[in-house]
N, C-alpha and C positions, 0 to 999 in steps of 0.2 A: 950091749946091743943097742941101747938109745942112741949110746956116744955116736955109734957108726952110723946110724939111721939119720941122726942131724949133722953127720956130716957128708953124707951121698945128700939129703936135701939142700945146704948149702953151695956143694958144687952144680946143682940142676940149676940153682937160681942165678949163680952167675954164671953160668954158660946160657940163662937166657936173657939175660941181662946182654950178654956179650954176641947174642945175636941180632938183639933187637937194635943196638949201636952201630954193625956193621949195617942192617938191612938199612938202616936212616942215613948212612953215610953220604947218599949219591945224592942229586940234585932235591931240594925240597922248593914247596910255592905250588901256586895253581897250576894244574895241566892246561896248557894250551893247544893251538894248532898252528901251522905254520907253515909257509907254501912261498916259495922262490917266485920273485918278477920276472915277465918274461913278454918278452916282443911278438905282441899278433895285429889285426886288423879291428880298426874297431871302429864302425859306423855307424853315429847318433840319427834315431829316426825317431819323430814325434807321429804317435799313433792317434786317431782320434776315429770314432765311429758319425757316420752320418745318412745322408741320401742321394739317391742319383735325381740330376735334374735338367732341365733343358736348360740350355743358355738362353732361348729367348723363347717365351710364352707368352701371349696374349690371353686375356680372358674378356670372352666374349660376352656384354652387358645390353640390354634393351634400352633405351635412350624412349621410349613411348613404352604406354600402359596399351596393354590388349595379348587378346586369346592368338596362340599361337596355332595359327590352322594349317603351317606346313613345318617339316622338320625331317629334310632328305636324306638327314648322314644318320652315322650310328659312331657311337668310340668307341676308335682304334682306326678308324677311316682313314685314308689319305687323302687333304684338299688343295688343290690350289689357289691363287690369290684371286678375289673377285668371284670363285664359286657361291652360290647361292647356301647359305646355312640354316637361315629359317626365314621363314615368312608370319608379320602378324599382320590379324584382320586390319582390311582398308578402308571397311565401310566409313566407320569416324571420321577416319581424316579425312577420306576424298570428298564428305560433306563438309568439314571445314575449310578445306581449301574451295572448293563450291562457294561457299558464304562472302569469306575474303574476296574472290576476284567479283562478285555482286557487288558486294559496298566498294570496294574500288573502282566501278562501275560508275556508280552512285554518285562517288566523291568528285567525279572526273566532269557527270554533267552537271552537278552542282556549281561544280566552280565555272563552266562556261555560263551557266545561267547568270549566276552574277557579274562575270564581265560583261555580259551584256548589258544588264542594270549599270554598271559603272560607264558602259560609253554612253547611255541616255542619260544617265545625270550630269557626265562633264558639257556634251550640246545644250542640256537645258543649263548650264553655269555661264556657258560661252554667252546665248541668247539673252540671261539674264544681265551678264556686266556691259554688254550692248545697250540693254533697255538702261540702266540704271545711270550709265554715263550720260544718256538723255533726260536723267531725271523723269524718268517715265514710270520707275519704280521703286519701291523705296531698298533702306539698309535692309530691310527683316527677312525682303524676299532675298536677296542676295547672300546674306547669311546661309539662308533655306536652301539655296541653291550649293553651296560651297559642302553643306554639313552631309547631304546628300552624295555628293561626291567620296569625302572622307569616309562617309560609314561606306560604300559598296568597296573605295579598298581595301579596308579593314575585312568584309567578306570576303573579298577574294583572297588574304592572307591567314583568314583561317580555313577556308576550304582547300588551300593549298596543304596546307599542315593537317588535313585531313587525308588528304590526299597522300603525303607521303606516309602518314597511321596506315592507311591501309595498304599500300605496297608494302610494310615490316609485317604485316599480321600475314600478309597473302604468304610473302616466303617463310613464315614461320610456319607455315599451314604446310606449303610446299616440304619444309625441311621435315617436319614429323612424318609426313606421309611418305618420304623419301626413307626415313628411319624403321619403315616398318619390314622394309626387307633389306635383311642384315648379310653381308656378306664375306667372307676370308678374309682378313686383312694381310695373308701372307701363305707362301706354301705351307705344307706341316699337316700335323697327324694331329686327329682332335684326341687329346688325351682324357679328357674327362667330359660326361653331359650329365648336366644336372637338371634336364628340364625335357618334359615329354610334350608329344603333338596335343591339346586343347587345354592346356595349362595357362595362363595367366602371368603375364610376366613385368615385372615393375622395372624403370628404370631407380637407381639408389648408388649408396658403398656398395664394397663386395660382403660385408657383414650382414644385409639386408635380405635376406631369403626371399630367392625368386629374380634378384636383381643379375647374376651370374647366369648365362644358360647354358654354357661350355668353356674348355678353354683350347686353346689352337698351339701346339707348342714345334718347333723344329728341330727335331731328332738329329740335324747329320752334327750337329756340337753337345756335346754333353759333358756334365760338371757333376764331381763329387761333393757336397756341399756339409762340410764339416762346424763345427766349432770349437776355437781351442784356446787353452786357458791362458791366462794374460803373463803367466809366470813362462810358457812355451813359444806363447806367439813372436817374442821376440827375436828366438833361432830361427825362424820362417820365412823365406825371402822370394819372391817371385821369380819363378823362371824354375824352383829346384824341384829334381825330382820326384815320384811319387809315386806308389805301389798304391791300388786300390781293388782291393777283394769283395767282392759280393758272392755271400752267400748262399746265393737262388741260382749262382752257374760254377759251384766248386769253387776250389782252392786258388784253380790259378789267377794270378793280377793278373789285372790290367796296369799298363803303365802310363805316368801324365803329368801332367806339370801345373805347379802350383801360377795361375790366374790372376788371382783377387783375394785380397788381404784388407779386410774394412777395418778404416781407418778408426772407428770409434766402437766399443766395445758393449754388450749388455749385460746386465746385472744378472747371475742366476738370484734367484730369491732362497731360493730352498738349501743353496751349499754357500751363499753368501760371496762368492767369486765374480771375476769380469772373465769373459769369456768375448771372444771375435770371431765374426763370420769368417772363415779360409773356403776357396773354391776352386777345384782341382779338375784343368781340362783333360779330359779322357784323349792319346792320339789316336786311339784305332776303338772306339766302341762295340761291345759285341754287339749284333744285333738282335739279342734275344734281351738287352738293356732294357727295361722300364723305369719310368718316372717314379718316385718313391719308393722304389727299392734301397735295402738298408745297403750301405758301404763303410766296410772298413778301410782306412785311408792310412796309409804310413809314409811320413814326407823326409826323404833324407834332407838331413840336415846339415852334417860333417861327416868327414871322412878322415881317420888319420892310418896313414901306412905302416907298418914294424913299429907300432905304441906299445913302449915297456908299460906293461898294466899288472895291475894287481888285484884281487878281489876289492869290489866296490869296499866291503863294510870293514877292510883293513884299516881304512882311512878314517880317522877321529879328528875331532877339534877338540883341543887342549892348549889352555892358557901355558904362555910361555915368558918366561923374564926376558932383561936386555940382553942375559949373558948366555940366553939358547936353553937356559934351564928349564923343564917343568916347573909351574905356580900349584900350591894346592890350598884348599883350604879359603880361608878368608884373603887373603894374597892376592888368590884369583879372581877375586872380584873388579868387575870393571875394567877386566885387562881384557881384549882383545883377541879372540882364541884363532887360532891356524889349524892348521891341515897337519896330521901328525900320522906317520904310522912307526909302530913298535919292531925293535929288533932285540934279539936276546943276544947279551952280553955280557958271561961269568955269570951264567945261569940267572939275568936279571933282567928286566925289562926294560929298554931306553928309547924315551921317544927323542923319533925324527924328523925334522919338519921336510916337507916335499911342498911340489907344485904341482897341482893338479890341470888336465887339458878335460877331452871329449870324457861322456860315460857313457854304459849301456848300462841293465837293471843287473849286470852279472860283476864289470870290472870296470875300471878307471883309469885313464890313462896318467903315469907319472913323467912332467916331461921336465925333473930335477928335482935330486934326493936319491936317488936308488940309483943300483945298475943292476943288467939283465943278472940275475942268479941269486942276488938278495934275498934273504928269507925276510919276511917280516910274520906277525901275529895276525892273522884272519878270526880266531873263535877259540872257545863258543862265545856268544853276543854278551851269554851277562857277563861271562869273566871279561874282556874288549870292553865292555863299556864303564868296569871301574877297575880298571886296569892304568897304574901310574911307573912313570919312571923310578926306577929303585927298586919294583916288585919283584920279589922270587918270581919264578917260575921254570916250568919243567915243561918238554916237549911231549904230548902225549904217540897216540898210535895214530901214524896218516892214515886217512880217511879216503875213499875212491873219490877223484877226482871229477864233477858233471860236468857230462859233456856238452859244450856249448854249441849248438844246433846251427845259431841264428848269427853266427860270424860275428857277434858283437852289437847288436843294433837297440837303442833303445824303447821303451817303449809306455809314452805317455795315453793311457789311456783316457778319453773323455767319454761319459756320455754321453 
């Protein structure tokens, strides 16, 4: 009875010995995933978030100190150019302009006072070098006579430069009292006031509170006014197109064209990047558009037509020898890595090297290395990212395909 009992045990072992051999038979190595190249459209767009703005604003500043006793508009008003915007009190000035044209007054019969002092001392000079030629007088008086002379021109050349002092103070007097009533310097719609009727208003910067009392801005041009990152700004070229969404009127764009592209760029401090002003003119504004409203901006950038692509994150960098081989290892070092993506072959991994064009955040355009119907390796990310040529691997279960919405279009987000 043993006998037979270890020898029925014996046969269970190797028939499962003999199954576990065949079950391992078939392909061994990591599961992967794997998805054919294939020709679509794919058009690079740099996204960047920002504001709507006028193209040309004026902000409206007091050039004279005083209570502002008139203040006819309201924001959101429509003005035109030369309309009256505010009035400050006149009383100051029109006493110093008052003042000035007195001493200019003053300085005017000054000065003839002393030409006339000047023509009586040149006669008594004349009389004297008459008497003197006769010896009738002496040197001291003729001295006396000459110095008298000398000092009334001398008066007259400083009451003349009196004179001209006070024509600069009169139109300085004129100019402030002139500045107290402020007016349009252009059509347009007062967008912001920051200053009420019997407030106090200083001339300054615009930093200065009080120095600002609105600003006048012209609505029929308006700009998306973005900023984008130094690594993006240099796909961005004047004239290309551009989607700009704001939020406060739904989904749909507006369409416009990239403007102004500033030449020198600023530091964020906080994410340690250079970023550059971009400004995107609106062609058709809606007219429910305000100033400071947020706008999402999307700039095409490229466009490529039937681009054999593949998923973005097929594509790896992996150091390569002279002879196309993969480098592993210490080898790799200081070599130089390419564009690589994986194909299986005899159930093994082989990298490829390709050339890469346009991207989106989804796929890649390869424009040499592959043809359309190419499988290569897409995932998952940890097995693709140590994943080398020579690796076993086994094709797992495909996985549904996401559906790509947005025809391919990148999208560089900035704050």
């Amino acid at each position: 009875m043993k006998k037979w009992l270890i020898a029925v045990g014996a046969l269970v072992v190797l028939g499962l010995i003999l199954w576990l051999s065949l079950r391992d038979s078939g392909p061994r190595g990591a599961e992967v995933e794997v998805q054919a190249a294939e020709p679509r459209t794919l058009s690079a767009r740099v996204k960047a978030t920002g504001e709507i703005t006028p193209d040309r604003k004026v902000d409206v500043s007091a050039k004279v100190v005083g209570e502002i006793i008139d203040l006819p508009v309201v924001e959101g008003q429509r003005v035109q150019a030369g309309q009256l915007l505010v009035q400050i009190e006149r009383d100051l000035y029109e006493s110093a302009r008052d003042q000035a044209r007195a001493a200019l007054r003053q300085a005017e019969v000054s000065v003839r006072g002393v030409e006339i002092q000047l023509q009586d001392a040149e006669r008594n000079l004349r009389r004297v070098r008459e008497l003197q030629a006769q010896e009738l007088v002496s040197q001291e008086a003729l001295d006396a006579a000459q110095l008298a002379v000398d000092t009334a021109r001398v008066q007259i050349d400083a009451q003349r430069q009196a004179i001209e002092q006070s024509r600069s103070a009169l139109q300085r007097a004129e100019d402030d009292l002139a500045r107290t009533t402020i007016r349009s310097p252009m059509d347009g719609i007062v967008i912001q006031l920051d200053a009420e009727k019997g407030e106090t208003v200083v001339p300054g910067s615009t930093n200065l509170p009080g120095s600002v009392i609105m600003t006048v801005a012209d609505m029929s041009t308006l700009l998306a006014e973005v900023e984008v990152s130094e690594v993006d700004v240099v796909d961005v070229a004047l004239g290309q197109q551009a989607e700009v969404t704001v939020d406060a009127l739904g989904t749909e764009p507006q369409r416009g064209r990239v403007a102004e592209i500033a030449t020198s760029g600023r530091k964020d401090a906080a994410l340690g990047t250079i970023r550059f002003r971009v400004k995107v003119a609106l062609d058709n504004p809606h007219p429910d558009l305000r100033p400071a409203m947020t706008a999402k901006v999307a700039i095409l950038t490229a466009t490529s037509e039937q681009a054999l692509t593949v998923p973005i994150q097929a594509v790896v960098k992996r150091a390569l020898g002279e002879d196309g081989k993969e480098l592993k290892g210490s080898s790799a070092k200081g070599i130089e890595k390419k564009d690589v993506v994986y194909r299986i072959e005899d159930d093994k991994a082989q990298a490829h090297t390709v050339t890469t064009g346009i991207s989106d955040e989804l796929s890649v355009e390869i424009k040499d290395g592959l043809e359309a119907g190419d499988e290569v390796v897409i995932g998952p990310y940890r097995t693709l990212k140590n994943l080398h040529s020579g690796d076993a691997v086994k094709i797992g279960e495909a996985k549904d395909k996401p559906e790509d919405e947005g025809g391919g279009e990148v999208e560089v987000t900035v704050d």
